[in-house]
N, C-alpha and C positions, 0 to 999 in steps of 0.2 A: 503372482503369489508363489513364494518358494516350498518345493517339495518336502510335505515331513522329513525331519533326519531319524525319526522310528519307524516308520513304516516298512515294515519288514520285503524281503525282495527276492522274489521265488523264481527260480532258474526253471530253463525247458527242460532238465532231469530231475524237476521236484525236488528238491533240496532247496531250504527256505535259510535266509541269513537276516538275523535280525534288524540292523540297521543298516545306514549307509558307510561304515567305513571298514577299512579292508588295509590291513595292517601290509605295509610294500614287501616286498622279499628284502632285506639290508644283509648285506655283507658283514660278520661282526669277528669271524677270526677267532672262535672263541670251544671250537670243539674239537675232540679228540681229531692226531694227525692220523688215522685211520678210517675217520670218519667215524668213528661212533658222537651219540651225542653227549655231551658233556654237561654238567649238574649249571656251568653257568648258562647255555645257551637254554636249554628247560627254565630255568627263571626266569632270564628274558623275557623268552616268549609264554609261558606262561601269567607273568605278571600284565601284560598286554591283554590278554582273555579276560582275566579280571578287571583291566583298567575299559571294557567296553568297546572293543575292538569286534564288530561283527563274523570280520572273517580274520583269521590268524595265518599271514604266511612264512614258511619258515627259510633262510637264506637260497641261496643260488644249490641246490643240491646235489652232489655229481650221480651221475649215471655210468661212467665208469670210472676208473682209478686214472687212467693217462688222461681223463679229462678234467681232473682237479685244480680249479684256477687259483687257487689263495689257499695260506698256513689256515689249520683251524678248520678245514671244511667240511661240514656235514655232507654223510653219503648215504647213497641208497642202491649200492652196487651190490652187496654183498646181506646171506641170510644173516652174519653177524648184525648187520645194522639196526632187525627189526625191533628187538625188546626196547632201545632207546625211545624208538617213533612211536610205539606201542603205548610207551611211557607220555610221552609229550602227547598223543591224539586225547590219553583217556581226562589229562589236566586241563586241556583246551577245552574242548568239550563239556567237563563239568561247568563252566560257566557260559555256556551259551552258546560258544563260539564255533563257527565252523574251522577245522582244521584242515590244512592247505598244504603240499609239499612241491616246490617249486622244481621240476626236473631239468637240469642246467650239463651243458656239457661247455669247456671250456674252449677247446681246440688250439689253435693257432697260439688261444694266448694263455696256455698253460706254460708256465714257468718248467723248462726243464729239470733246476735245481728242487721242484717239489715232487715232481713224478718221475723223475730219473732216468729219462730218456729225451727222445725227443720229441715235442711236438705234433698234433698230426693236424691236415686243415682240406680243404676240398683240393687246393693244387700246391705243389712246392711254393711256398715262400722264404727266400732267402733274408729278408727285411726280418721275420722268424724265427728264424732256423727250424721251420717246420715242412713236413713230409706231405705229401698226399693221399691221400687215402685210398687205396687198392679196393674196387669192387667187394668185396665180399666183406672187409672192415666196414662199409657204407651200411651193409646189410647190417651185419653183427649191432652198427651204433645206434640202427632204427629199431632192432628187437632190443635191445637195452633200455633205450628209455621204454619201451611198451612196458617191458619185465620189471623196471622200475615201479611204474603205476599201479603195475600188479600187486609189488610190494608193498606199495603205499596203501592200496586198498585192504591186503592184509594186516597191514598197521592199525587201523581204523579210520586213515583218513576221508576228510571227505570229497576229498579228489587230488586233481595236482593241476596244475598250472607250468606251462610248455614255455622253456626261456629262447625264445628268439630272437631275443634284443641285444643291446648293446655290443654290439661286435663276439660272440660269442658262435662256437661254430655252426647253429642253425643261422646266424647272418651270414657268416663266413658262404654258405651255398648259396642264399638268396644273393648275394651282392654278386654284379655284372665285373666288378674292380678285383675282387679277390677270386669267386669263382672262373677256372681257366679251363675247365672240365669241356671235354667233347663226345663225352657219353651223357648218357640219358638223367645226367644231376647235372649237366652243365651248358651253357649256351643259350638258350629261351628261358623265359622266366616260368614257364612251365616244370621245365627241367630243373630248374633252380632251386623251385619250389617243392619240388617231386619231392624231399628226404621231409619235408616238413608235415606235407601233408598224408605221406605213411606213416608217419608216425602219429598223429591226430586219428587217423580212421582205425589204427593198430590198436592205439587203447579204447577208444570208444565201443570197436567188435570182442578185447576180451576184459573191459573192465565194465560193461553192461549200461544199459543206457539211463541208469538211476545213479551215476555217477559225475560229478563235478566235474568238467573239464575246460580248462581258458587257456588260453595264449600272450604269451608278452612280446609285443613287437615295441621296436624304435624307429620310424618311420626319418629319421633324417641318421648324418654322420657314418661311417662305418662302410661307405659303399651307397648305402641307402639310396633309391629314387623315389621321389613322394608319392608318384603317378604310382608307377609301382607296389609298392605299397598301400595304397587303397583299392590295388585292383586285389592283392590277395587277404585283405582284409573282408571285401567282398566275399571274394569267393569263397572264404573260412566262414562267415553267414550263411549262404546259400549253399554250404553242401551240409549242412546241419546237424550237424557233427560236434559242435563245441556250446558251452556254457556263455561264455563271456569272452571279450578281448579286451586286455591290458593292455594299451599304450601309455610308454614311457616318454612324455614329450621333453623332458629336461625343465620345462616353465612351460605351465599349463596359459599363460597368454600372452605368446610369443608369436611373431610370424616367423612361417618358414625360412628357411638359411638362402633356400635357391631362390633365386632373384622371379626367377620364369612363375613361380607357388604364392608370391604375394599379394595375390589379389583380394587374401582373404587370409584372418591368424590360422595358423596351423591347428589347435583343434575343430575350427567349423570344416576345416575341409574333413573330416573324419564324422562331426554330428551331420553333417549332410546328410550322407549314408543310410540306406534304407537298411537297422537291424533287424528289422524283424524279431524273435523272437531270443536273441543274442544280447546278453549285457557287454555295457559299454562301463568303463574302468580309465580313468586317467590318473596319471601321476605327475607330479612337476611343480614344487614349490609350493605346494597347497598347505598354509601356516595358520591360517587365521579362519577362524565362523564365517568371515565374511568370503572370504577365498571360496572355503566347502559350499554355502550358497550359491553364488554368483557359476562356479560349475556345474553344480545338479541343476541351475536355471538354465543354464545352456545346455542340454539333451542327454546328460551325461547321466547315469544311472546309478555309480557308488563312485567315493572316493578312495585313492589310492593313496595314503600317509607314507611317509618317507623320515623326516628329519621331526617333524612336530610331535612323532609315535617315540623317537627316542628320548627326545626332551620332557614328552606328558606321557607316562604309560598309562594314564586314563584321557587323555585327548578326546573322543568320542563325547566322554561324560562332560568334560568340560565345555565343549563346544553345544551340545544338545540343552545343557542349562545355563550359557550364557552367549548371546548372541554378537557381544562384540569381543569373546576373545580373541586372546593374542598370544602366541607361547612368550615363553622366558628369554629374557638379550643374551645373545651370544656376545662374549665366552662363559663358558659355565664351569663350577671348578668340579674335578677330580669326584670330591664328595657325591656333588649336587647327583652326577651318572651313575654313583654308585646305587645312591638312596634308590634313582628311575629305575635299578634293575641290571645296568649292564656293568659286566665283568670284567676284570683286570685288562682280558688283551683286548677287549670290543673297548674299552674307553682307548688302550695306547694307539687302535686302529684309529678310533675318531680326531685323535692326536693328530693327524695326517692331513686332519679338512682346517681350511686356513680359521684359525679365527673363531673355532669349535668348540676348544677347553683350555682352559685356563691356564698358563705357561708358568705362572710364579706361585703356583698354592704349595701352602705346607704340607699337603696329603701326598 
């Protein structure tokens, strides 16, 4: 019998989130080049709160300026940033939702031409054109994000969520391929791991233990090892420190890429896992009621929306009172994104996914 999708879902720091679905972190390109937030990405995501989204996450969010991966990015470096978040927690919020701020640093693959210098990543990459990070920069980017969280907390949010995915510079350390380090961030997966997990125990000692805290990993691509990968997954359970883990699988029922991992899809190797008292989060093509089912029947604890939160900004509602939805056929025109919510540059950015928005409308 499948798990209610209302039954509310209460984290090991008390904070309770109403249902099962949890709005992805999306990239949408759509706020100030300073990082303040901007009237369309508060739509956005506030229209999302209202459309039944349990928890509200807001994009990839820099933690410093040189680590800003995309036009449009919301930040959370600076005290100018707060009144915007301030703005967006108290709108989330009013509908129910918990508010989320994703703390994201780009590294390696921040665009020189948007932060106007170059690059930084765990070791010189010339594939890049990025620098390595000097000891005491390593220090500086692990009190950033803490001081981010901080900030976030003074926002009202209700917590933040740690981006370690997608090739992004907390992978950049974890990978054996990128990482070339022979101090104490580089070489064992300990070491590897080291920048990730002072940063996790950093906010958790000054953002208190009644505060939301999760991690996003991508456990394939980018360097990635699988083994790997579920060893510090574990070990993000068992030092008990964190809310939840988000895994980003790309297609939540897929087998692993490495030939040596298929013994079994790529999420059982992760619901195997003894959470313990740690929610589990997946992402990856989850469009349909039956998709959100067939996941929460397999160990999974909330779902993670990506593409179907853009297309339904009430998704949640529709899948909770109809069990064989389906979202809308791609391509959708110009309009259709406007009416859901998103903004001039978040549709030109969707412009970019093959097959996304409609190429001949009169809008």
């Amino acid at each position: 019998m499948s798990k209610s999708l209302t039954t509310p879902i209460q984290f090991s720091c008390g904070v309770e989130m109403k249902n099962c679905f949890m709005l992805a972190p999306l990239t949408n390109q759509q706020s100030h080049e300073d990082g303040r937030l901007s009237e369309a990405e508060f739509n956005w995501l506030e229209m999302r709160a209202k459309g039944g989204f349990g928890l509200v996450m807001t994009c990839a969010t820099s933690v410093q300026e040189i680590g800003k991966g995309f036009y449009g990015q919301l930040g959370l470096y600076s005290e100018g940033h707060i009144p915007g978040h301030k703005k967006l927690t108290a709108a989330i919020k009013k509908h129910g939702s918990l508010a989320v701020v994703q703390l994201h640093h780009a590294g390696m693959r921040s665009p020189s031409e948007i932060i106007g210098t170059q690059p930084v990543c765990p070791s010189d990459s010339e594939k890049h054109g990025a620098r390595a990070l000097n000891l005491d920069e390593i220090h500086q980017l692990r009190d950033d994000f803490i001081i981010a969280a901080e900030r976030a907390k003074k926002c009202g949010y209700s917590g933040v969520e740690v981006h370690g995915a997608h090739g992004y510079i907390l992978t950049q350390f974890l990978s054996q391929k990128i990482n070339k380090r022979t101090d104490n961030y580089g070489g064992s997966l300990e070491n590897r791991s080291r920048l990730l997990f002072e940063i996790v125990d950093g906010i958790r000692s000054r953002c208190g233990p009644n505060f939301l805290l999760g991690v996003r990993l991508s456990p394939e691509r980018f360097g990635m090892d699988l083994r790997e990968m579920k060893i510090i997954c574990s070990q993000l359970i068992d030092g008990g420190q964190i809310d939840f883990l988000d895994l980003s699988l790309w297609d939540v029922f897929k087998f692993p890429e490495d030939e040596q991992y298929q013994d079994k899809d790529l999420l059982s190797h992760f619901t195997d896992l003894d959470f313990g008292s740690v929610k589990l989060t997946v992402a990856g093509k989850i469009g349909t009621s039956d998709d959100v089912r067939r996941i929460l029947d397999n160990g999974v604890d909330f779902v993670t929306v990506g593409r179907s939160g853009i297309l339904h900004h009430d998704f949640p509602k529709r899948v909770i009172k109809n069990p064989d939805f389906s979202p809308i056929e791609l391509p959708v025109s110009k309009q259709y994104l406007l009416n859901e919510g998103l903004g001039e540059a978040f549709i030109e950015y969707m412009g970019r996914w093959p097959g996304f928005v409609e190429t001949d409308t009169e809008d």
